[in-house]
C-alpha positions in Angstrom: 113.6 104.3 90.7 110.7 104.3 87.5 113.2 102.5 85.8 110.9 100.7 83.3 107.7 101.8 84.7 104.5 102.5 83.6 101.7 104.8 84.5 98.0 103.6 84.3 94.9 105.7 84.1 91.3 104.6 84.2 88.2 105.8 84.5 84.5 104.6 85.2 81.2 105.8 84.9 78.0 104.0 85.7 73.7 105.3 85.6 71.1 103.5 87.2 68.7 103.4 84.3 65.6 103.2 86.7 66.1 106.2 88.6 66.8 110.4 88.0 70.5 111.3 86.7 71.4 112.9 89.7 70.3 110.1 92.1 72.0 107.0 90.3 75.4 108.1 89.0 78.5 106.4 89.8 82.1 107.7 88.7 85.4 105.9 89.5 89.0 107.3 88.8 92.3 105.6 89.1 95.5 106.0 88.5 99.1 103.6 89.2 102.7 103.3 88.5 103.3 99.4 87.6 106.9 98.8 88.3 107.4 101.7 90.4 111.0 100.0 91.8 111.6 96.2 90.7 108.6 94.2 91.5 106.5 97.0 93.0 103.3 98.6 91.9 101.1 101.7 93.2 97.6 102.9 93.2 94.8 105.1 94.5 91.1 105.3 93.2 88.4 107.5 93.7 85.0 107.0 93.9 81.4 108.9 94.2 78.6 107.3 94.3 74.7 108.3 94.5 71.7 106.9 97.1 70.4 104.8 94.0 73.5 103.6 92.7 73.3 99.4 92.2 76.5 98.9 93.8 78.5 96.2 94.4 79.6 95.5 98.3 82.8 97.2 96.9 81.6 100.8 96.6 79.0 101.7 99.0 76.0 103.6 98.1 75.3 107.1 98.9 79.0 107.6 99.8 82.8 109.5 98.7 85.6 106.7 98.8 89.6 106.7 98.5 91.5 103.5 98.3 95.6 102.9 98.5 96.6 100.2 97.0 100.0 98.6 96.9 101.0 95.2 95.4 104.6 93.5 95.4 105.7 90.6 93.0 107.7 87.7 95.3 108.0 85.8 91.7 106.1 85.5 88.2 103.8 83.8 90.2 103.3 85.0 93.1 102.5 88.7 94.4 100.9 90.3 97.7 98.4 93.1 97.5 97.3 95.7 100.5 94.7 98.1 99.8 93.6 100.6 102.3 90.2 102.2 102.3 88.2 105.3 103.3 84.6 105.4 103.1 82.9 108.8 103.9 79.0 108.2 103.6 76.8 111.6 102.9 74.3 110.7 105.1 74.9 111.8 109.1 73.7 108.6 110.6 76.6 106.0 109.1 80.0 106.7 110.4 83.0 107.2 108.1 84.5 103.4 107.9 88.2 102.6 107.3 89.1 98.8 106.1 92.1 97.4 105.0 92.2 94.1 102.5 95.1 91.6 102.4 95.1 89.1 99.6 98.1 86.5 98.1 97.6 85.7 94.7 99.5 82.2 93.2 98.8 82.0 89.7 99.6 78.4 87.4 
C-alpha cells in the first residue's frame, strides 16, 4: 500500500470585489493520495464560504462544506469517481444537505 503514491495539496481563496471582506470570502482546502493502492485515488476538501460569495452551484453560499471523494482507474481510459458531500448552511432556516455524485469518465 502507497507504493508509488503521491500526496496532493491545494488550496483556494476567492473575494467578492463588490462587497465587505468579511461578507464575500471564499476559502477551499484539499488534500489526496493519487495511487493510494494500484489504480486508486483519495480525497477530502473543505470549504467556507460567506452570504455574498458568487458561487458556483458547487459551493453553496453562506455555508461550511466537507466532500469525500474517491476515484478508481478500470484502464488508461477509463475511471469511476464517487464523491460524497456535507453541506452545513449558517443560516437556521436551510437544513444541513448530504448529496452524493457518481460520474464515469472515458477519455480518447
Amino acid at each position: 500500500m502507497l507504493n508509488g503514491a503521491s500526496i496532493r495539496i491545494g488550496a483556494e481563496f476567492g473575494q467578492n470585489l463588490n462587497t465587505k471582506f468579511e461578507n464575500g470570502t471564499s476559502m477551499v482546502a484539499s488534500i489526496g493520495v493519487n495511487n493510494v493502492a494500484d489504480k486508486h485515488e483519495f480525497m477530502i476538501e473543505f470549504a467556507k464560504n460567506d452570504s455574498q460569495w458568487l458561487t458556483a452551484t458547487v459551493f453553496g453560499p453562506n455555508s461550511d462544506e466537507v466532500e469525500l471523494r474517491y476515484r478508481f482507474f478500470f484502464s488508461q481510459s477509463l475511471n469511476f469517481d464517487i464523491r460524497y458531500r456535507i453541506r452545513e448552511s449558517r443560516t437556521d432556516a436551510i437544513p444541513t444537505a448530504y448529496s452524493t455524485f457518481i460520474r464515469a469518465t472515458y477519455s480518447f
